[in-house]
C-alpha positions in Angstrom: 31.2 -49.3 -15.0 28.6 -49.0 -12.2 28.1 -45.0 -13.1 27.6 -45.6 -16.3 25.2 -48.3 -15.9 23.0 -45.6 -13.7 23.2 -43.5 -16.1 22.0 -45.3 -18.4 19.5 -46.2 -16.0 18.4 -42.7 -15.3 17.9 -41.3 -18.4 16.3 -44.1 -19.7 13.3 -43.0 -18.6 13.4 -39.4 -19.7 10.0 -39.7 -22.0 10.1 -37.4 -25.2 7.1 -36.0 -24.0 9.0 -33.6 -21.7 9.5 -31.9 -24.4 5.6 -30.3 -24.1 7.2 -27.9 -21.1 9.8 -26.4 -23.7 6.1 -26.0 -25.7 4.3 -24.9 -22.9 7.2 -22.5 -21.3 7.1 -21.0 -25.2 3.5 -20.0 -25.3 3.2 -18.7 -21.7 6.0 -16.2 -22.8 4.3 -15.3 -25.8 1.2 -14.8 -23.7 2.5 -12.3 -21.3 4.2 -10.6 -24.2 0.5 -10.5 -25.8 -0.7 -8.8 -22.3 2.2 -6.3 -22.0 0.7 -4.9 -26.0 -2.9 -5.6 -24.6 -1.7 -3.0 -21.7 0.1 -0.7 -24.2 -2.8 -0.4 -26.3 -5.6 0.1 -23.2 -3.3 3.2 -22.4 -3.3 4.7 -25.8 -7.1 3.9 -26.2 -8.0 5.1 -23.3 -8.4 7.5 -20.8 -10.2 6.4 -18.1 -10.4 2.9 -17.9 -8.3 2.0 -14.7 -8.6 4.5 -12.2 -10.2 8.5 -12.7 -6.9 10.6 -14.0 -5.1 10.2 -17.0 -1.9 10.5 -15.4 -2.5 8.0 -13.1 -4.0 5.6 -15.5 -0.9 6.0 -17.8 1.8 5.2 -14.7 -0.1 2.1 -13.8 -0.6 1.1 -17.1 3.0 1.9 -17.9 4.1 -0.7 -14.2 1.8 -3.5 -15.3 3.2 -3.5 -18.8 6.8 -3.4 -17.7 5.8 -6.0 -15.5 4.2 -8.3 -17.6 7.1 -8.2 -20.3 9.4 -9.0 -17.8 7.9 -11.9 -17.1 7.8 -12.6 -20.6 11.4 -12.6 -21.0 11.6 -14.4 -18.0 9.7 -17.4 -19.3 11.5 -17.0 -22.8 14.7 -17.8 -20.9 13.2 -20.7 -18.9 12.4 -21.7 -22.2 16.1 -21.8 -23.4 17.4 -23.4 -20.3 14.8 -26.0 -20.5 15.3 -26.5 -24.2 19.3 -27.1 -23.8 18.6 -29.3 -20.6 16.8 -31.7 -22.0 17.8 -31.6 -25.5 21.2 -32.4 -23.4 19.6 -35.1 -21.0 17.8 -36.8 -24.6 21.1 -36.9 -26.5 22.6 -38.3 -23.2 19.8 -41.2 -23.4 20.6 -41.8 -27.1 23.9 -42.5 -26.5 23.4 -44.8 -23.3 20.4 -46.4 -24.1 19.3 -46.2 -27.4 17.2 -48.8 -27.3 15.0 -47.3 -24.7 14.7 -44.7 -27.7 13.8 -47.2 -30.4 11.0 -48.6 -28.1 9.6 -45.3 -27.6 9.4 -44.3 -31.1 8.0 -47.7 -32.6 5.3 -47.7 -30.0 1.9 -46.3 -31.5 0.8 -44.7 -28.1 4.3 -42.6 -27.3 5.2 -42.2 -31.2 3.0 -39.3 -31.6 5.0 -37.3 -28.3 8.1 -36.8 -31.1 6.2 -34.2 -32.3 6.6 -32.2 -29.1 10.7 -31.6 -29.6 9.6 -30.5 -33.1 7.0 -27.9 -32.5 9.6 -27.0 -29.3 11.8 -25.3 -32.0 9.0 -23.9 -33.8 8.7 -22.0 -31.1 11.5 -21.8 -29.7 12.1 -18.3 -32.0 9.7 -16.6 -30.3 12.0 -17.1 -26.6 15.2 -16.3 -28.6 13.6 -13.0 -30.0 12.8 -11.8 -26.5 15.9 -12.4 -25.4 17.5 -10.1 -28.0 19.5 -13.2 -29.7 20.3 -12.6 -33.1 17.5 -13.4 -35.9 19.8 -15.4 -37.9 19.7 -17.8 -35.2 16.0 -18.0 -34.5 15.4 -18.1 -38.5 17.5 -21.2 -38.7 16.1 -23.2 -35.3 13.0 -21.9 -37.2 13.8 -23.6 -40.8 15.1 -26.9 -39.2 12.2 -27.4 -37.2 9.5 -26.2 -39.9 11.6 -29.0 -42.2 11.9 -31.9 -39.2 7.9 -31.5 -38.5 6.8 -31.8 -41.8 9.0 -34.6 -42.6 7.3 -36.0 -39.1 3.8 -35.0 -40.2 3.7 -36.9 -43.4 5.3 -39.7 -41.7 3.0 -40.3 -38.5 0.0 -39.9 -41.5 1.9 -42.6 -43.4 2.4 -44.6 -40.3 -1.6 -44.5 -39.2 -2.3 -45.9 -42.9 0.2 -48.5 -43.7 -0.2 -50.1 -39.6 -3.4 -51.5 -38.4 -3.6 -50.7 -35.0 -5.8 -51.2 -31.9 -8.4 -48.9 -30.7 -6.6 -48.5 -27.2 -4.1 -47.0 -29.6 -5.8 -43.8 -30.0 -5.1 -41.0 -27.7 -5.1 -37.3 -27.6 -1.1 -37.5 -28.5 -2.8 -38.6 -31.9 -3.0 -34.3 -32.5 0.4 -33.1 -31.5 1.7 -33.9 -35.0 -1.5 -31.7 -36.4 -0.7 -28.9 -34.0 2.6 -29.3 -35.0 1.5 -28.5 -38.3 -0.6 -25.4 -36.9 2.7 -24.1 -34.9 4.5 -24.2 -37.9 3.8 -20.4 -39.4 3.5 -19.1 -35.9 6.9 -17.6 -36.2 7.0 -16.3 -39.9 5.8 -12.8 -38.9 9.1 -12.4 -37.0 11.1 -12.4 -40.2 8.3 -10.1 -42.1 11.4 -8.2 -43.4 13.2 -11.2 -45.2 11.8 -11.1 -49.1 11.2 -15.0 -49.2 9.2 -14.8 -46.2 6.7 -12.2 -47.7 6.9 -14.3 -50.8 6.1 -17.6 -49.4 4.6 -17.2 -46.2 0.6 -16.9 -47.9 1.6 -21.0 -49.4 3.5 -22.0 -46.2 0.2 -20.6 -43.8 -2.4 -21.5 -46.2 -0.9 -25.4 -46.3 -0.4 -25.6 -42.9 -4.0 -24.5 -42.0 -5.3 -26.7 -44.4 -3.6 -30.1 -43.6 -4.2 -28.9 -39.7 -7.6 -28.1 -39.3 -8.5 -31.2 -41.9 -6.7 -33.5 -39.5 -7.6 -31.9 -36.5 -11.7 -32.6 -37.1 -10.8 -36.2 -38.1 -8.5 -37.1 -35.3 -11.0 -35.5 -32.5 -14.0 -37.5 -34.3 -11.8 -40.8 -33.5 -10.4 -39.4 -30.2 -14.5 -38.8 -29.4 -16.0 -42.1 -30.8 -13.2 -43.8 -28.7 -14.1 -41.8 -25.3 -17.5 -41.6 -25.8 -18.4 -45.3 -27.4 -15.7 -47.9 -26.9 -13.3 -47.7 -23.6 -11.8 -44.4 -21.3 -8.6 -43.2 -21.7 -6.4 -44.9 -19.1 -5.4 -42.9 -16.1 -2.0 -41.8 -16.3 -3.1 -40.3 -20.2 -6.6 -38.4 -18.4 -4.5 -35.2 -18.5 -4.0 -35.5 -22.3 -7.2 -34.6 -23.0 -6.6 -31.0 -23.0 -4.5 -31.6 -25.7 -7.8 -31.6 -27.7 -7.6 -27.4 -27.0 -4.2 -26.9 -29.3 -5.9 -27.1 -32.8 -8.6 -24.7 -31.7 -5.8 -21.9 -29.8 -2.8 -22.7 -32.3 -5.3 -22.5 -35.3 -6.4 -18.9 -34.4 -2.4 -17.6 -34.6 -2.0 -19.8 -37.9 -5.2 -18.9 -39.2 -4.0 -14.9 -38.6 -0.9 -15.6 -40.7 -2.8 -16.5 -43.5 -5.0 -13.6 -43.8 -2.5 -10.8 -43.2 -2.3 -10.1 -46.6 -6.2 -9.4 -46.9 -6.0 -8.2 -42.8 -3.9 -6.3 -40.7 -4.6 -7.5 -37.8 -5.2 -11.1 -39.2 -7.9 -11.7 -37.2 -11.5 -12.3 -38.5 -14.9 -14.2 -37.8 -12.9 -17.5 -38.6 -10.7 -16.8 -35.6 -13.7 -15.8 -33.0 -14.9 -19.2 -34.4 -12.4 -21.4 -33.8 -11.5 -19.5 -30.4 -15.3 -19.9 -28.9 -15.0 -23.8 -30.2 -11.7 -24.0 -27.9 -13.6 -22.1 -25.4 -16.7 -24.2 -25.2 -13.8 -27.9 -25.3 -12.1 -25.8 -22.0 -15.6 -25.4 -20.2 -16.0 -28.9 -20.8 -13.0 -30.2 -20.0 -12.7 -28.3 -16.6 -14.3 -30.6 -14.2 -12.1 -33.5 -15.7 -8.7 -31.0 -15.2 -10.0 -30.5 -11.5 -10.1 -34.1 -11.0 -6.8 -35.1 -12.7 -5.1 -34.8 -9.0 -7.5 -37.3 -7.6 -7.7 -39.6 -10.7 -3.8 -40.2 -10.8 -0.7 -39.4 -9.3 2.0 -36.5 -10.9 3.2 -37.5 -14.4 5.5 -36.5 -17.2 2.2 -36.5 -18.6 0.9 -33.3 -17.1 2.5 -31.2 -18.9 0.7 -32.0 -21.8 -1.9 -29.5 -20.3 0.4 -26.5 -21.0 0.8 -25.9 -24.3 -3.0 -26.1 -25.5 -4.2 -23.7 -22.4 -1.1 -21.2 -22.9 -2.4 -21.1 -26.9 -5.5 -20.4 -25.8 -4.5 -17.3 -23.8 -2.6 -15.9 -27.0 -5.4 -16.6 -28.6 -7.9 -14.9 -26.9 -5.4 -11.6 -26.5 -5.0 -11.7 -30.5 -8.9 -11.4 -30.5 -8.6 -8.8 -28.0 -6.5 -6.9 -29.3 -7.9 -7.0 -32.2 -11.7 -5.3 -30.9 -9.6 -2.6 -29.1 -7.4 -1.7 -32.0 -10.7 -1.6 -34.0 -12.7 1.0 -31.9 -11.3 4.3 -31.1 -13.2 3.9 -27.4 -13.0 0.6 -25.2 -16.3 -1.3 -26.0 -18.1 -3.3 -23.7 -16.7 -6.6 -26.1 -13.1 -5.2 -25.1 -13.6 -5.3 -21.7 -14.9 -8.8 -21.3 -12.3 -10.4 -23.5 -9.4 -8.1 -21.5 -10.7 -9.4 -18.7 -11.5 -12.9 -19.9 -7.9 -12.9 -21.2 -6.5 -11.9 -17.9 -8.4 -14.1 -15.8 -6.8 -16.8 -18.4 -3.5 -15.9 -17.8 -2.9 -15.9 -14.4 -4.5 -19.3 -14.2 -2.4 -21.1 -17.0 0.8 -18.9 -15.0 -0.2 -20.3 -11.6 -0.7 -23.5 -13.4 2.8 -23.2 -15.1 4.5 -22.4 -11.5 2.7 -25.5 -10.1 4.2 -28.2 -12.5 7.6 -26.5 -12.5 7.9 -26.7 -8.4 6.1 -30.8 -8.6 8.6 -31.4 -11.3 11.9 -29.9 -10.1 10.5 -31.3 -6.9 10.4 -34.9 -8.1 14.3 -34.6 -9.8 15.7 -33.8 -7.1 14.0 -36.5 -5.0 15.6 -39.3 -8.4 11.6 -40.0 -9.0 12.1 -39.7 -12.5 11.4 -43.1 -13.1 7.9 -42.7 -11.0 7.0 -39.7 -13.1 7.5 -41.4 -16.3 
């Protein structure tokens, strides 16, 4: 009786919003997959880019690539383990304190974080692909979670409109069930060769980019008027705020799905846009990321930061790869966004490493309760 009191205890207060490090753990793998093609194609683009000799250039080109998709696959795995852990740990919390759940989901400020177990098995295709797992598999994680988010979607819209709410209710969570929305086509490109996909993925993109972007400029406009007019975001939800990045990086990948049929590389102006928009937001945001470790103390919260800057690194390689693939010799617009994309990279990675070690770090001590 007393160990199953603690663990009820204890996994009551798992939040749902751990589920932004499956999200995060997702993109980051994507991104160094994005850098290992970025690699490939400096090498077949180019001669002399790295160092004098072609030879040379192609060996190191040939390491760094190896290298970086073996650190994709490594993150795509940490991505599975994570997944099943806490999908494990949540079901656990279910059963032992489900009213620890219900609380949770009928509060307007932690409703929204649902969305982040949803948008986890959008992506969650992408890790299962680079690990070689059948496609069957990854197209039906893909189809349940592209069916749960939408149901979500149209529910938290429902939700905002029938409930009248505070204005201390309005956070950058509010997005998450837009980017969910934005993450949704992501993966349709990985099942190009199924007939339905090429047949529906032009309505299921186009939809999704609509409803997104439409929601995103009227959540950020509240999330704004709220920061900027009224009262500050508390400070355990400071870190949050990058959340306000997803739309801007998930939209550029969405966005790309929808034009493939017109573009090969489904990447336009539109895409440069919405990438510089989530560019100029990053710049802004910076001092207040800095400061988030002098503001308040380690949260669950955190991790909201990964996902949005992770989607901004695959989007700003799908741009770059894009100005490379179009010009036969490596422009001076190639360079800065290869390096730009780089220098992104290994930020959001060292990033990554941090709030794995702080978290793990903070299990093992049984501060899950604190981090809460």
């Amino acid at each position: 009786m007393i160990q199953k009191q603690k663990t009820k205890d204890y996994f009551s207060y798992l939040p749902i919003s751990f589920f932004g490090a499956c999200m995060g753990l997702s993109a980051i793998s994507i991104a160094w997959n994005k850098m290992t093609h970025l690699l490939q194609n400096l090498t077949i683009n180019t001669e002399n880019f790295l160092v004098p000799t072609h030879n040379t250039n192609f060996l190191l080109s040939t390491l760094l690539a190896n290298f970086s998709s073996a650190l994709s696959v490594f993150f795509a795995l940490l991505t599975l383990i994570a997944f099943i852990g806490l999908m494990s740990a949540y079901i656990l919390k279910i059963l032992s304190n489900f009213e620890s759940v219900k609380l949770e989901f009928f509060s307007p400020l932690t409703r929204p974080f649902f969305g982040t177990f949803f948008i986890s098995l959008l992506l969650l295709p992408f890790a299962l692909h680079r690990l070689r797992l059948p496609e069957s598999l990854s197209l039906a994680v893909w189809i349940v979670g592209a069916v749960l988010m939408f149901i979500f979607s149209v529910h938290i819209v429902q939700f905002w409109i029938c409930n009248k709410l505070d204005l201390s209710h309005i956070t950058p969570a509010w997005i998450i069930p837009v980017v969910g929305l934005l993450d949704l086509p992501l993966a349709l490109p990985l099942f190009a060769d199924k007939v339905w996909v090429q047949d529906f993925s032009f309505i299921i993109a186009g939809f999704c980019v609509g409803v997104g972007f439409f929601w995103s400029i009227v959540l950020c406009v509240l999330i704004f008027a709220r920061i900027v007019f009224f009262e500050k975001l508390p400070e355990k939800l400071m870190p949050t705020l990058v959340i306000l990045l997803a739309p801007f990086g998930a939209g550029v990948g969405a966005y790309a799905v929808f034009i493939q049929d017109f573009s090969s590389l489904g990447v336009d102006n539109l895409s440069y846009a919405l990438f510089s928009i989530g560019l100029f937001l990053l710049f802004a945001l910076l001092p207040q990321i800095f400061k988030i470790g002098k503001c308040c103390p380690f949260r669950i919260s955190w991790w909201a930061i990964s996902f949005p800057l992770a989607a901004m690194c695959i989007a700003s390689f799908s741009i770059t790869e894009s100005i490379i693939l179009k010009s036969s010799a490596l422009s001076g617009g190639a360079i800065f966004f290869s390096a730009l994309s780089s220098v992104l990279l290994i930020a959001v990675t060292l990033a990554f490493v941090w709030l794995l070690v702080r978290t793990l770090k903070g299990i093992i001590k049984g501060e899950l309760k604190n981090l809460a």
